[in-house]
TIKEZA-472682 format. One line per field, with one value per residue (C-alpha): residue in one letter; x, y, z. Coordinates in Angstrom, 3 decimals. Layout:
REM TIKEZA-472682
residu = [a:...] .
xx = [X:...] .
yy = [Y:...] .
zz = [Z:...] .
END
This chain:
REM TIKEZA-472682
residu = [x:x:x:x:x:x:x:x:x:x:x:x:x:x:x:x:x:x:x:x:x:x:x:x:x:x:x:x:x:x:x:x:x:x:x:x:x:x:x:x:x:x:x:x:x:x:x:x:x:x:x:x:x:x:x:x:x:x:x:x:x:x:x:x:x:x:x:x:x:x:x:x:x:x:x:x:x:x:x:x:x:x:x:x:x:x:x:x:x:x:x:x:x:x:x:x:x:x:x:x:x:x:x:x:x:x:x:x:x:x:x:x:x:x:x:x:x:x:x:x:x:x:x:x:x:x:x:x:x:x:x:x:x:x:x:x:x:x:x:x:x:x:x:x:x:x:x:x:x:x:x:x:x:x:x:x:x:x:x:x:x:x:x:x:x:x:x:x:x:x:x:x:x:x:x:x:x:x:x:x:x:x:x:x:x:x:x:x:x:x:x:x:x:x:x:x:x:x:x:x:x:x:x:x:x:x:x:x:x:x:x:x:x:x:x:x:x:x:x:x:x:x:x:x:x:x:x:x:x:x:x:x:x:x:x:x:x:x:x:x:x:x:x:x:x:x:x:x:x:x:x:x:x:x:x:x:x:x:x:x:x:x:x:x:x:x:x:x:x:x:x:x:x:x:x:x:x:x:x:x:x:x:x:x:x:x:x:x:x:x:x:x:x:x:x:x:x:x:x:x:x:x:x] .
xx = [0.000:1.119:1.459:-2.459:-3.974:-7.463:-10.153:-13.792:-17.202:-18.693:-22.242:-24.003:-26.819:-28.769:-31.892:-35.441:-36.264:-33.372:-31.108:-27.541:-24.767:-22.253:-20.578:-18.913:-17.858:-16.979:-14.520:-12.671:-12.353:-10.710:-8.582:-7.308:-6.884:-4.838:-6.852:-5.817:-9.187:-12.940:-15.651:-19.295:-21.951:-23.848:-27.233:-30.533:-32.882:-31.191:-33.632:-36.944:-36.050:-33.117:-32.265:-29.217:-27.242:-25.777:-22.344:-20.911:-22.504:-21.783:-17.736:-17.724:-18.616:-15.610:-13.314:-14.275:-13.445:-10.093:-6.939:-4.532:-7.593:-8.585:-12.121:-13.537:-16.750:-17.533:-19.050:-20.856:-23.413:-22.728:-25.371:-28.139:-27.087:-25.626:-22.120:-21.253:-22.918:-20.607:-17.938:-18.855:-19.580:-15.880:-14.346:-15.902:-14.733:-10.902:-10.656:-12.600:-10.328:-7.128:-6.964:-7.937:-10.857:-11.031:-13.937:-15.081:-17.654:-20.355:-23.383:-25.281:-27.602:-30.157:-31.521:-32.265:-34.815:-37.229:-33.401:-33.687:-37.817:-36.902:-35.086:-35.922:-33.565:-33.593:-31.670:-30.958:-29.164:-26.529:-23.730:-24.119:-24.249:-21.402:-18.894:-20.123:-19.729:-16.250:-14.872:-15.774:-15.666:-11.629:-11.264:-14.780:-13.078:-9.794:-11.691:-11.071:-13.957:-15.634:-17.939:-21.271:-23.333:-26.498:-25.539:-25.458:-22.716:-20.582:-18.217:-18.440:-16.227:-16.290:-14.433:-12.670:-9.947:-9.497:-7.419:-8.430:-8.925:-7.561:-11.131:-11.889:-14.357:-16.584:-18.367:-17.523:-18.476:-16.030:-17.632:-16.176:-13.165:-12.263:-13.388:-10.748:-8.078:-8.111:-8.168:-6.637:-7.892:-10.885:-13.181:-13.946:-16.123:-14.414:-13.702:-9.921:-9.868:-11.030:-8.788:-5.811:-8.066:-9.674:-6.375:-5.321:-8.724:-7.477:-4.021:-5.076:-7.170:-4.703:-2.382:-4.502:-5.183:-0.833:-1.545:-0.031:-2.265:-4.134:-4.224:-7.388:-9.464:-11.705:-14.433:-14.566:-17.782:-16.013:-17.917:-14.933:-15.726:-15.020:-17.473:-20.379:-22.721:-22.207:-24.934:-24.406:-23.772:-27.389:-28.520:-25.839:-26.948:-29.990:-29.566:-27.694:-30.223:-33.402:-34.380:-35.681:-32.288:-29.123:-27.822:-30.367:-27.839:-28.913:-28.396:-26.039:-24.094:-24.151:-22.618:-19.832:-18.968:-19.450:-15.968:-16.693:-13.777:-11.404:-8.920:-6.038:-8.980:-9.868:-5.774:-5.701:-8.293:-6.904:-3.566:-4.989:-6.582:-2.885:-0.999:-3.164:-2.461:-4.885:-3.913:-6.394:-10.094:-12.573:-14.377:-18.087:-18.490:-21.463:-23.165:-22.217:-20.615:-19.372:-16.582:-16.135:-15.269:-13.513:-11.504:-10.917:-9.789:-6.969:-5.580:-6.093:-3.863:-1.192:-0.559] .
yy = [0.000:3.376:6.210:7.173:8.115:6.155:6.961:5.081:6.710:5.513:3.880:6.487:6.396:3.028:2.652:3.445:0.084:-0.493:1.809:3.083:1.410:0.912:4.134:3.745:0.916:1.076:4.235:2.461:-0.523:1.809:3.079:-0.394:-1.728:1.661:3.926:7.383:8.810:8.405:10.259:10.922:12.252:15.325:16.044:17.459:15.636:12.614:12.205:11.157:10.517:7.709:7.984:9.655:10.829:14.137:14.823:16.454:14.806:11.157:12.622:13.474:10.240:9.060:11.199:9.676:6.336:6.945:9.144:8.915:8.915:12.136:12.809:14.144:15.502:14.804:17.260:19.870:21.806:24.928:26.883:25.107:26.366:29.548:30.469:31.568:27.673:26.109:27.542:26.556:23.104:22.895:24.679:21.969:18.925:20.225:20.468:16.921:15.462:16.790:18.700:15.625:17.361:17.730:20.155:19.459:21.907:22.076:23.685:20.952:18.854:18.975:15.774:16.899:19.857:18.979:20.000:23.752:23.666:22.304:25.326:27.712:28.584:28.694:27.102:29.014:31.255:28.420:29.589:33.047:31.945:29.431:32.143:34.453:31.936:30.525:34.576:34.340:30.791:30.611:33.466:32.452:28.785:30.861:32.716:36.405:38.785:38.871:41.335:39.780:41.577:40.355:40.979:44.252:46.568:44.498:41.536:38.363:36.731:32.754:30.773:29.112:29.451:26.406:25.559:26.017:22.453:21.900:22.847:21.189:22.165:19.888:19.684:19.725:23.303:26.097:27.838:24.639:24.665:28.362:27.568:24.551:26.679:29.370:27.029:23.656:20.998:19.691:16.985:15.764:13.586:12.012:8.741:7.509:8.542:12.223:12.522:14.562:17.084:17.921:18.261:20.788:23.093:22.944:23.945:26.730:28.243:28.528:29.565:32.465:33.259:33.235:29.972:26.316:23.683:22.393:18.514:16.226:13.816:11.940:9.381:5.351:3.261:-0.417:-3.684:-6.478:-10.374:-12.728:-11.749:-14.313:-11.624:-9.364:-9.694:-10.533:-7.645:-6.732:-6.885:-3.880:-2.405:-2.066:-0.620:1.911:2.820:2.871:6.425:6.199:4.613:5.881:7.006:7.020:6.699:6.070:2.757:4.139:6.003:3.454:0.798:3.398:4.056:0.628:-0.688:-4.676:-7.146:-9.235:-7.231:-7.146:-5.292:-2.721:-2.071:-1.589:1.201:3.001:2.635:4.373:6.977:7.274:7.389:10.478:12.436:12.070:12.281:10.802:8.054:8.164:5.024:4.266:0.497:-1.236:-4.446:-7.074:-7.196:-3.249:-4.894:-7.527:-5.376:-3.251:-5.411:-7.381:-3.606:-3.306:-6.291:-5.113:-2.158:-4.108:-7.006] .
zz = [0.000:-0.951:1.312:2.419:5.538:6.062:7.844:8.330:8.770:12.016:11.507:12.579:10.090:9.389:7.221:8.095:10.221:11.631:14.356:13.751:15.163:18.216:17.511:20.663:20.230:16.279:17.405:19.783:17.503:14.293:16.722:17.850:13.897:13.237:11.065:10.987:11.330:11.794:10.502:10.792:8.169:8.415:8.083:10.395:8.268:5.928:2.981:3.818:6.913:7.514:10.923:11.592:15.207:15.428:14.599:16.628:19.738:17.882:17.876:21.514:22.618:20.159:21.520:25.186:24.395:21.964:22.569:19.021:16.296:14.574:14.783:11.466:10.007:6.527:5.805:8.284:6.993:7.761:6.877:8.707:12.017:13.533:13.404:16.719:17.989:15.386:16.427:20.330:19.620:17.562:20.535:22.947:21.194:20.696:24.224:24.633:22.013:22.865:19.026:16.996:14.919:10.978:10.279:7.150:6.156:2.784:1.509:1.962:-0.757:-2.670:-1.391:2.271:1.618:4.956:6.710:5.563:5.931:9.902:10.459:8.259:6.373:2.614:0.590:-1.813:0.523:1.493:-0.392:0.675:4.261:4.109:2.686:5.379:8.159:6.984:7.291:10.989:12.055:12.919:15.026:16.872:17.483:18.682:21.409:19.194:19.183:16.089:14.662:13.885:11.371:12.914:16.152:18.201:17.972:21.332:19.095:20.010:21.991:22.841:25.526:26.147:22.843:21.420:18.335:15.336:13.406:9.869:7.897:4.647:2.499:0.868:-2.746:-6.646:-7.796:-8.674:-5.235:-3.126:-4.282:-4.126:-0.452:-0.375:-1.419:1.183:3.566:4.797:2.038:-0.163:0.098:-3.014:-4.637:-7.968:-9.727:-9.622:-13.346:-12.466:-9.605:-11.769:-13.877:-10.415:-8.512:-11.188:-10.900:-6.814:-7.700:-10.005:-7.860:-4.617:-7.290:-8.217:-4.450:-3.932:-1.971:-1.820:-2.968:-0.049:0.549:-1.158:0.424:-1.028:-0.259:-0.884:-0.416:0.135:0.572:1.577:0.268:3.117:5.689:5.746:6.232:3.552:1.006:-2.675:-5.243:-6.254:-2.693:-1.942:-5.108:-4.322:-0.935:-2.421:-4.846:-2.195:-2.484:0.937:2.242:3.460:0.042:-2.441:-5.537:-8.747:-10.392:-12.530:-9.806:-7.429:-10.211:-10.371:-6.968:-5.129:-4.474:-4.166:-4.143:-2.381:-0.254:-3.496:-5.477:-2.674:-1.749:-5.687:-5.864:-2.807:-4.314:-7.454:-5.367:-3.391:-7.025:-8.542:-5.429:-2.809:0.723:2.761:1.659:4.066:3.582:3.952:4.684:3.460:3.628:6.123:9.786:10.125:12.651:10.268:7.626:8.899:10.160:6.705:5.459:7.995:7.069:3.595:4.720:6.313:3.170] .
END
């Protein structure tokens, strides 16, 4: 295995009849097997409803029961909540985690409109409030005051300081990664093929804003042959697909991004991720034993 940092999103979201997982439990295990980070999704309201614990809560109880793993979000969306209670919440879970957080942040999608209705915010205002929030968000985690515009004329000042996490901004439009580049990486969604072309977009646009090229991570959804409870192909296919599920793909999508194999054919896509330049695969397990599998992936990572 080439160089490439791994991380694993915790089960914190399960489909409609069922209940997520042993997050608890899951964290301390992908700790114990060596994976560099793990990760939880992001959402108020997932879809049509697939139930789904809160991130930053499900992180806290991570960081309780690990001390080396980093602790990552993938991807917050910002705009659905206030700024100044982002920037609490990241404060918080520094100083519970001892400075393991990646903050990945987005705009948020399409899919999850009863999310903005909930709150009532609309979405067509989430890019505007994402830039706006991002301008603020660092000095608010560092305990500065900060000028509020829709606060009274007294800044705002949080405490206590914390440090300011690596933040990573999420999505595939020209908005996300001018976001990416002036700050601390990208989260990207992109085939192994598509990797290089959108590298360069990153690196011309940090170029144009007299910056280095921020690091890339990207995402992986793996299902591992050789746990007796992972269902066959179409089964996981069709999961995918549900459009009340977890990840309502389409067919064709899902075909595309389903990583299915022995453990040679997984270590071979995340090598090809690794050779075009990515730094770090955060990868969604699905189908079958989560333990299981992710236990058949560190072993992947160690042959």
């Amino acid at each position: 295995m080439v160089d490439l940092e791994i991380g694993l999103m915790l089960p914190t979201m399960s489909e409609k009849d069922r209940s997520p997982g042993d997050i608890v439990a899951a964290a301390r295990y992908a700790e114990d097997l060596g994976f560099e980070s793990v990760w939880v999704v992001d959402q108020l309201i997932a879809g049509t409803g697939a139930p789904l614990l809160d991130s930053i809560t499900a992180l806290a109880a991570a960081a309780a029961v690990t001390e080396r793993i980093r602790l990552g979000v993938g991807v917050l969306v910002l705009p659905l909540r206030p700024v100044a209670w982002v920037a609490k919440q990241v404060a918080t879970l520094q100083h519970l985690s001892g400075d393991r957080v990646i903050l990945g942040v987005g705009v948020g999608g399409d899919r999850h409109n009863r999310s903005w209705a909930a709150v009532g915010v609309p979405s067509r205002e989430r890019g505007r409030r994402t830039d706006d929030a991002l301008r603020v968000l660092p000095d608010l985690i560092a305990g500065k005051p900060v000028q509020l515009g829709y606060a009274s004329d007294t800044p705002t000042q949080l405490g206590p300081a914390a440090a300011v996490p690596p933040i990573i901004a999420g999505g595939m439009s020209d908005a996300a990664v001018r976001r990416a580049a002036a700050h601390d990486g990208w989260f990207l969604l992109a085939s192994p093929a598509e990797i290089p072309a959108q590298l360069t977009r990153l690196g011309e646009q940090a170029a144009a804003a007299g910056r280095a090229t921020p690091s890339a991570t990207t995402s992986a959804v793996v299902a591992l042959d050789g746990d007796r409870s992972l269902p066959d192909h179409a089964t996981i296919i069709r999961s995918l697909c549900d459009p009340d599920g977890m990840f309502a793909m389409s067919a064709e999508y899902a075909e595309e991004s389903l990583v299915h194999g022995d453990p040679g054919f997984v270590a071979g896509y995340l090598n090809g991720m690794a050779a075009r330049g990515v730094r770090r695969v955060v990868v969604t397990l699905v189908g079958g034993d989560w333990f299981r599998q992710a236990d058949l992936l560190a072993r992947t990572l160690r042959g």
